[in-house]
C-alpha positions in Angstrom: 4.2 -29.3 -9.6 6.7 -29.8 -12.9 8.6 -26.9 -13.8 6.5 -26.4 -17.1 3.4 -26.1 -14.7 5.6 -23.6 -12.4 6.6 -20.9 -15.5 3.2 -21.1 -17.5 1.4 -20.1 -14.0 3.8 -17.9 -12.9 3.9 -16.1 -16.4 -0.1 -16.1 -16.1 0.2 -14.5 -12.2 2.5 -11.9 -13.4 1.2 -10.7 -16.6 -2.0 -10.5 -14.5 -0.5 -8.1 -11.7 0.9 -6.4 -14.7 -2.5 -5.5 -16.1 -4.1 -4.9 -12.6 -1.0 -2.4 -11.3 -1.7 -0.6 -14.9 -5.3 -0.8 -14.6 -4.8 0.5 -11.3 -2.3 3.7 -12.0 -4.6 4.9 -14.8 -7.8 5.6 -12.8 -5.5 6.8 -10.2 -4.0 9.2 -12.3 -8.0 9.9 -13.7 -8.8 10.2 -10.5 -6.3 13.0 -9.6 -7.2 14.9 -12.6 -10.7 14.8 -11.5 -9.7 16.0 -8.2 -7.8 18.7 -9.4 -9.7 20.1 -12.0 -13.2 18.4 -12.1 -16.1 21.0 -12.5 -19.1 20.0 -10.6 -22.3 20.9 -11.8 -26.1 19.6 -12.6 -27.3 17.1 -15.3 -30.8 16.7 -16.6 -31.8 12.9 -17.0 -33.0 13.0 -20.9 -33.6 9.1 -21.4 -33.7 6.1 -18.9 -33.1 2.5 -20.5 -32.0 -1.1 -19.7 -30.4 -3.6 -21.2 -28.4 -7.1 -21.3 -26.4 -9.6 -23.4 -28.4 -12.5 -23.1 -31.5 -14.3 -21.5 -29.4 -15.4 -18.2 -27.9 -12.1 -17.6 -29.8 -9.2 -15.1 -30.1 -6.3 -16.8 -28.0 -3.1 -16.8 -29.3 0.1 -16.2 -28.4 3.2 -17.9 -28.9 6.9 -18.0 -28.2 9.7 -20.6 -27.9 13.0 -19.1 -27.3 16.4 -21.0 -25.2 19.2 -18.8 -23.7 22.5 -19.8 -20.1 23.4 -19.0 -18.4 26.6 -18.4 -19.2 28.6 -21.9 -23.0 27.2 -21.6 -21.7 24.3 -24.6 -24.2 21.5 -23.9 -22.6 17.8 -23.7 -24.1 14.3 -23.2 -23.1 11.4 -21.1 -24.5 8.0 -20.7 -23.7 6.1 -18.2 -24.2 2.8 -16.6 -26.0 3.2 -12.8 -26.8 1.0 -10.3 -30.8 -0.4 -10.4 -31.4 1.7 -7.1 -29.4 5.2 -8.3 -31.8 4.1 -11.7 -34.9 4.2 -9.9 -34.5 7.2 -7.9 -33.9 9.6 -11.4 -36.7 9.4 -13.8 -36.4 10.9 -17.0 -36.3 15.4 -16.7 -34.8 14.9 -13.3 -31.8 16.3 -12.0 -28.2 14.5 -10.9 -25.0 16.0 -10.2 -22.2 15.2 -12.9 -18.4 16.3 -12.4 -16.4 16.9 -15.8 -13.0 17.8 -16.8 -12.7 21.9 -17.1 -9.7 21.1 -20.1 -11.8 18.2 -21.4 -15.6 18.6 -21.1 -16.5 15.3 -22.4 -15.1 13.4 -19.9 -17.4 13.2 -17.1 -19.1 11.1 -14.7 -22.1 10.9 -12.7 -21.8 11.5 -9.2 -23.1 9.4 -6.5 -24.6 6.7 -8.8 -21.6 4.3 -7.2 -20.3 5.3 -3.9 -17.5 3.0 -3.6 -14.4 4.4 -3.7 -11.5 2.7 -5.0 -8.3 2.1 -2.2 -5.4 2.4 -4.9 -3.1 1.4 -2.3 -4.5 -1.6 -1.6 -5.0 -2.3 -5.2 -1.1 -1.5 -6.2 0.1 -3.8 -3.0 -1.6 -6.9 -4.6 -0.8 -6.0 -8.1 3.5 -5.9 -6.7 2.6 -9.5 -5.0 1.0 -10.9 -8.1 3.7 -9.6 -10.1 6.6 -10.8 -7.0 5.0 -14.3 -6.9 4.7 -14.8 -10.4 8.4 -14.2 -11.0 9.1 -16.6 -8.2 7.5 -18.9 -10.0 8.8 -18.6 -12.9 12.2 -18.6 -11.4 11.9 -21.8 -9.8 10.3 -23.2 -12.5 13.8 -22.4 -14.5 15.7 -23.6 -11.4 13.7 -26.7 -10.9 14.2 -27.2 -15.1 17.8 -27.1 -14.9 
């Protein structure tokens, strides 16, 4: 591989671990706010719909739900669910929601995706994205020279 090769796909790795560490850190730190202040409490399903970009694409299934927080304000969310969580909550039902006690209007739907997220993991392979990108690029300057 020339050295050209070596620094434009070593830039590429690293500015990618870059953007994935950052990506990353901020639904971390989202996360930890949730955990710390996040209000649970029930949402009624007030519309169901689908939709998708084009003719080759599935579709994407959405809800819009209308909760009340603390003082009884009422707030809206709509929100992207998997087909199965879509199926299962037809319009006037109810799902739980959790929402931010300083922040009412940023919420989320609870249980619609169970997967939860190992930061850790994801943080590790941002550093080695970001380590063997600069390698790269570094021997793409020492194999220049």
């Amino acid at each position: 591989m020339n050295a050209k090769n070596l620094l434009i796909i070593g830039l590429f790795i690293s500015i990618s671990g870059a953007v994935f560490i950052f990506v990353t850190l901020s639904n971390f730190f989202r996360e930890k706010k949730f955990m710390s202040e996040g209000i649970v409490a029930d949402a009624v399903v007030y519309e169901r719909f689908t939709s998708r970009t084009s003719k080759e694409v599935s579709f994407n299934y959405w809800l819009k739900v209308k909760y009340l927080d603390q003082t009884e304000r009422e707030f809206e969310l709509s929100s992207e669910v998997p087909k199965n969580f879509w199926d299962e909550h037809p319009e006037n039902s109810i799902v739980k929601i959790r929402y931010l006690k300083s922040d009412p209007n940023k919420s989320n739907i609870l249980g619609a995706f169970p997967y939860k997220a190992n930061f850790s993991t994801h943080i590790t392979i941002s550093i080695v994205a970001i380590i063997v990108g600069i390698t790269m690029i570094l021997i793409g300057i020492k194999t220049k020279n």
